[in-house]
N, C-alpha and C positions, 0 to 999 in steps of 0.2 A: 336273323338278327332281332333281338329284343328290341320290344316298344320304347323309344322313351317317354317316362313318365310326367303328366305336368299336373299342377294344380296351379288356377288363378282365384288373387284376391281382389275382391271387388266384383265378382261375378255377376249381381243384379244392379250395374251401373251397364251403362251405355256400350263404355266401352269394353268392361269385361263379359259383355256378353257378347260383343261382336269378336273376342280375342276366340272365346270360347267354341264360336262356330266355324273360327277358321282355322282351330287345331283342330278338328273334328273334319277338315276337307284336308288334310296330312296325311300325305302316307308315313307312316312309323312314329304316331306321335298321340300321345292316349291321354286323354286329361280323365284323370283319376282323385282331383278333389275338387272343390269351390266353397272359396270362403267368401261370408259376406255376414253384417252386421242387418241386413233386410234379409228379408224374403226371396229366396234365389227362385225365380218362375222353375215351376213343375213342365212345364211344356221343353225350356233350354237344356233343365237334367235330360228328361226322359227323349228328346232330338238328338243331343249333341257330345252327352256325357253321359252316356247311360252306365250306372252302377256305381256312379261316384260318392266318394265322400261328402255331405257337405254340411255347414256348418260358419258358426260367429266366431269361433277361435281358432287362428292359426293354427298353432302349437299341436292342438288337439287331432286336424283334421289331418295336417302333415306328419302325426305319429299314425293316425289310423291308415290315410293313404299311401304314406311311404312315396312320394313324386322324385324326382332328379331335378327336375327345376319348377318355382315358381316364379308364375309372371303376377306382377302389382300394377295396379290400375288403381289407387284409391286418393288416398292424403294424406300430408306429409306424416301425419302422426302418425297413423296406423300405419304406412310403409315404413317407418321406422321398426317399429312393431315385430310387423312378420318378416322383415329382411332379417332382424335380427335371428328369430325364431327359426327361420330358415338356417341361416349358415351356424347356428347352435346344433344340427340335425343332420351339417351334412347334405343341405338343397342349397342349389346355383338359384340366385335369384336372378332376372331378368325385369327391369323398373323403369314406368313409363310416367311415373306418378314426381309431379314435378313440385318445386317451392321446398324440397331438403337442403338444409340448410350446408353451410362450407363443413360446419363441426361433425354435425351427422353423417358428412357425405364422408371426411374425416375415419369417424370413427368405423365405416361399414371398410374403408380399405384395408385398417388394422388390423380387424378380424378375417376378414379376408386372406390376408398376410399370415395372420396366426393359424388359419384352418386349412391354408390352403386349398382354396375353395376358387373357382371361377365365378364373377359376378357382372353382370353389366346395368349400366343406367343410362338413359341418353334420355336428351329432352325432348328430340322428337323422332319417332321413326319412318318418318314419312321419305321418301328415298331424294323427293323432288326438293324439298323442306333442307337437306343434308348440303346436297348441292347447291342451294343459295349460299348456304354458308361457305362453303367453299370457295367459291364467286365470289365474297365480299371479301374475304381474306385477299385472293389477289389484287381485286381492286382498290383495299383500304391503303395501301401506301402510296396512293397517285392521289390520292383527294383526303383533303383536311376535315371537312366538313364533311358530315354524315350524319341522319336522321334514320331512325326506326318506328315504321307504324306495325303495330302486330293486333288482329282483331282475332276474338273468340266466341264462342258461343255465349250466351247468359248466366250459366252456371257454371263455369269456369274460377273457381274458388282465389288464386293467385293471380297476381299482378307486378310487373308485365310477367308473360310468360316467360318458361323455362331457355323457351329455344328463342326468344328476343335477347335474353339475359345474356347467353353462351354467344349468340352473335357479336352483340358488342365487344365481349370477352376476346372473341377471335379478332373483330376489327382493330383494335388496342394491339393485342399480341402480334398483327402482322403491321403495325406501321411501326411500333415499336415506343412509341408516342401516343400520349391523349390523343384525339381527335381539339380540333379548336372548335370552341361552342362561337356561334355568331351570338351578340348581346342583345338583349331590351330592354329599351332603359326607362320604360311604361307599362305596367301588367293593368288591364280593369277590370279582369277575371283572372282569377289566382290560377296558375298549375296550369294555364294555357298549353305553355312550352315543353309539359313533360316531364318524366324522369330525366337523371341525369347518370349516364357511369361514363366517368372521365372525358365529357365532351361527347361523347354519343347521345344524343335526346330519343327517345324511349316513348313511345304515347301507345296506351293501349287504349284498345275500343272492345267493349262489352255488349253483345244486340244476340238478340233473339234471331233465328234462320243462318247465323254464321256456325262455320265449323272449327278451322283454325284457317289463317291466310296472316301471311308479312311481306313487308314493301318494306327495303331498302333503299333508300335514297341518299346518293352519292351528289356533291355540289362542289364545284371547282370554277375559272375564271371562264365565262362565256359557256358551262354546258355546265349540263348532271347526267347523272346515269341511274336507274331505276331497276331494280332487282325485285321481283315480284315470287313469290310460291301461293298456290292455293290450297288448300285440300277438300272437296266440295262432298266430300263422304269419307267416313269412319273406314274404309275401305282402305283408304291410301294407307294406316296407318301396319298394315297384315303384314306386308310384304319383309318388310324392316324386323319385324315383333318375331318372323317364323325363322329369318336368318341368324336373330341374336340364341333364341333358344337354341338351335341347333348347332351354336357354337359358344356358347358359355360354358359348358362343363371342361372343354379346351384351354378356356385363359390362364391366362396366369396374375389371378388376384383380380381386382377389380377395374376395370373397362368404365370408361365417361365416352360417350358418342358416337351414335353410330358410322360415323365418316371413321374409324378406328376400324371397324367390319370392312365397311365397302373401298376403301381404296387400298387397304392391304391385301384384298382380293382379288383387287384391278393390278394390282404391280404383282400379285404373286404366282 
């Protein structure tokens, strides 16, 4: 059985280069390009990708490598970018690169649609990360009030994050109803309380030695309830990234979250 082929973009970032080492510990899975706007280390080619394509432009490196799917690890702009380039070519993108907007996210299903092409994006792949959300969804219709803290590392570019964003989303979508904000009717420091989507409060935290971690907090009469994920290494994020590759060239059109993988694979 043929290899499949991968290329990732954002290869000398963090996290694509930890994507990079651990399609390289795959059996039947070849990454055959690396794009990147930096300097992609000579050590990660010559470990983990030996003979690959690499290079600053998409387009270019996904003509000369020829991949079945790429994974993005970068920002929003340039995952616009190469998603597009991609499914212009005929490559299943797989997108971990979050803060795309509803239009962009929009127009990648379109095409999608029109090329039929398999695609997926999720905000977070982390499997522990999935299942909070999960958990909040059935708990969101028993409690009114609800708060999110989501903290990330320091150069985490977006605000809140993706997978805070999509929580709230799901918390709303299973009460069926805003959440009710509790008021203050005194600020002495502006923005104390957070974002807002429809009654969900939102407060992110930006610190140097974090990785990604979120605390749901549930408040009802005389209790709360406290939903936690952490992810304490780039590690947790493999597991999630090597199941969506190896079933995106399957979908049909474009996929949002990984909980769309893993529980249609628990029920099926």
């Amino acid at each position: 059985m043929a290899s499949l082929r991968l290329a990732v973009c954002g290869a000398a970032g963090r996290m694509g280069g930890q994507v990079v080492q651990a399609l390289h510990a795959e059996a039947g899975l070849e990454t055959v390009g690396l794009i990147d706007p930096a300097d992609i280390p000579a050590a990660l080619v010559d470990q983990f990708a030996p003979g690959a394509v690499t290079g600053s432009d998409a387009g270019q490196v996904f003509d000369a490598a020829k991949p079945d799917v790429v994974v993005d690890f970068t920002t929003a702009s340039a995952a616009e970018r190469s998603i597009h380039a991609a499914l212009d070519r005929g490559i299943s993108p797989v997108v971990g690169t979050t803060g795309l907007s509803d239009q962009a996210i929009d127009q990648i299903w379109r095409k999608c649609r029109e090329k039929k092409i398999g695609a997926f994006i999720a905000p977070n792949f982390a499997l522990g990360a999935v299942m909070l959300m999960r958990l909040c969804e059935v708990a969101a219709p028993f409690f009114d009030h609800v708060e999110i803290v989501e903290l990330h590392h320091d150069r985490k570019l977006d605000a809140p994050s993706g997978t805070a964003l999509q929580t709230a989303r799901m918390i709303v979508s299973a009460r069926g109803r805003p959440a009710i904000d509790v008021p203050t009717e005194k600020f002495t420091v502006q923005g104390v309380r957070g974002g807002d989507y429809q009654g969900v409060k939102i407060h992110s935290v930006r610190l140097p030695g974090l990785v990604a971690h979120q605390e749901v907090l549930f408040g009802g009469l005389g209790q709360t309830l406290s939903l936690r994920h952490d992810s304490t290494s780039r590690d947790s994020f493999m597991p999630g990234v090597m199941m969506a590759v190896r079933r995106v060239r399957s979908l049909d059109g474009l996929v949002v979250g990984l909980d769309k993988l893993m529980f249609e694979s628990a029920s099926g």
